[in-house]
C-alpha positions in Angstrom: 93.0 118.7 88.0 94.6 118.9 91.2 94.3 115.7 93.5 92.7 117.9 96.2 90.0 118.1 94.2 89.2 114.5 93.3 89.4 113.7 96.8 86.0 114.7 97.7 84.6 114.6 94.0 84.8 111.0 94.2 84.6 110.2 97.8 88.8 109.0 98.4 89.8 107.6 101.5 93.7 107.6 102.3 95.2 104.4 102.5 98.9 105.0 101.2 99.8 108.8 100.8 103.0 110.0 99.9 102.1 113.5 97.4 101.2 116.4 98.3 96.9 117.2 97.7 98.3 120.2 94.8 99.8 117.4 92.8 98.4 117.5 89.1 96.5 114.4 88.0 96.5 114.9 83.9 94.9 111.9 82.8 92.7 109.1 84.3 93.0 105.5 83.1 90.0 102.8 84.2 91.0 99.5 83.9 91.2 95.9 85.5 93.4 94.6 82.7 96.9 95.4 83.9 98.6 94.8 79.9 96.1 97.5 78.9 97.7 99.5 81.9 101.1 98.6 80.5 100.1 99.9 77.4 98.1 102.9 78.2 100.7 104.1 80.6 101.3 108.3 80.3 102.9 110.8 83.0 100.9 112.0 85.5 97.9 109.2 85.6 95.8 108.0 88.4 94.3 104.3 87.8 90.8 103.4 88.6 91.0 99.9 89.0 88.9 97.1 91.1 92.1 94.8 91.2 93.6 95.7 94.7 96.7 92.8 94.6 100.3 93.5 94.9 100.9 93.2 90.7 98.7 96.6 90.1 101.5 98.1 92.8 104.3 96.1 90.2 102.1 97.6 87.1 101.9 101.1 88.5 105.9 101.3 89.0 106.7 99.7 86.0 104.6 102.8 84.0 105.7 105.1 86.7 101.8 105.4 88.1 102.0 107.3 91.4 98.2 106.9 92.0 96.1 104.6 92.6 92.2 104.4 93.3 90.5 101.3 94.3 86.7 101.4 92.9 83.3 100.0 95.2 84.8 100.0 98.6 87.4 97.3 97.8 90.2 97.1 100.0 93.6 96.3 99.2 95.5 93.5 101.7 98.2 94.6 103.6 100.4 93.6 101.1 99.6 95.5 99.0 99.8 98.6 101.1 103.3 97.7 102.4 104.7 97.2 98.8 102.4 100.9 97.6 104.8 102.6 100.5 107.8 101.0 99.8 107.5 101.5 95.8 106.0 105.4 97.1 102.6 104.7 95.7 99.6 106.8 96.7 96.9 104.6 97.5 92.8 105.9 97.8 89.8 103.7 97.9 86.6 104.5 96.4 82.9 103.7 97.2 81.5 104.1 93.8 81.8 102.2 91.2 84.2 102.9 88.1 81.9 104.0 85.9 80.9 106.8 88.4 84.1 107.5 89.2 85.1 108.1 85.8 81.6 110.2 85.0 82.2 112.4 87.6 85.5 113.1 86.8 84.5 113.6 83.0 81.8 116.0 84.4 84.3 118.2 86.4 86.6 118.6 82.8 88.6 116.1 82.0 87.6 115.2 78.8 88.6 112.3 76.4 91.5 113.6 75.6 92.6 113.6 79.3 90.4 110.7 80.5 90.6 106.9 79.1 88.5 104.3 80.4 89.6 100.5 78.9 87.1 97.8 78.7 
């Protein structure tokens, strides 16, 4: 699914963009544990997370995450969005919550075998 189209399926606002809307999101990871990130970790993912310090921008470039979606309205410090541009991280935030995030994403097709939510 392209990122153009996530942008108004789950209400993003820019914070950090560096890609280009056409770029292909292929899987989805929800998760506020950041080892379960580690482990999950596949090309092309965005992250839902509610965690908005600078060690999800340390996680996401360790796994080579170039997206990343902050869930109910949270708001990442400044440090956080000075490290996302430095490390080339695309950063969006999110008014819903990540269990409507990830339902409407599942809605508009990608399925469990694209999609991953970790509790």
């Amino acid at each position: 699914m392209k990122l153009a189209d996530i942008i108004p399926l789950i209400e993003l606002e820019p914070v950090v963009v560096i890609d280009d809307p056409d770029y292909e999101i292929e899987t989805v990871c929800g998760c506020d544990l950041m080892s379960d990130v580690l482990a999950f970790s596949q090309e092309k993912t965005m992250l839902l997370t509610g965690l908005t310090n600078p060690h999800v921008i340390r996680t996401a470039e360790m796994t080579d995450l170039r997206f990343i979606i902050f869930v109910r309205g949270k708001r990442p410090p400044q440090e956080t969005i000075d490290l996302a541009k430095e490390k080339g991280i695309n950063l969006y935030l999110s008014p819903l919550s990540m269990f409507e995030c990830c339902g409407r994403l599942y809605k508009a097709g990608l399925d469990s075998e694209t999609m991953r939510s970790i509790d």
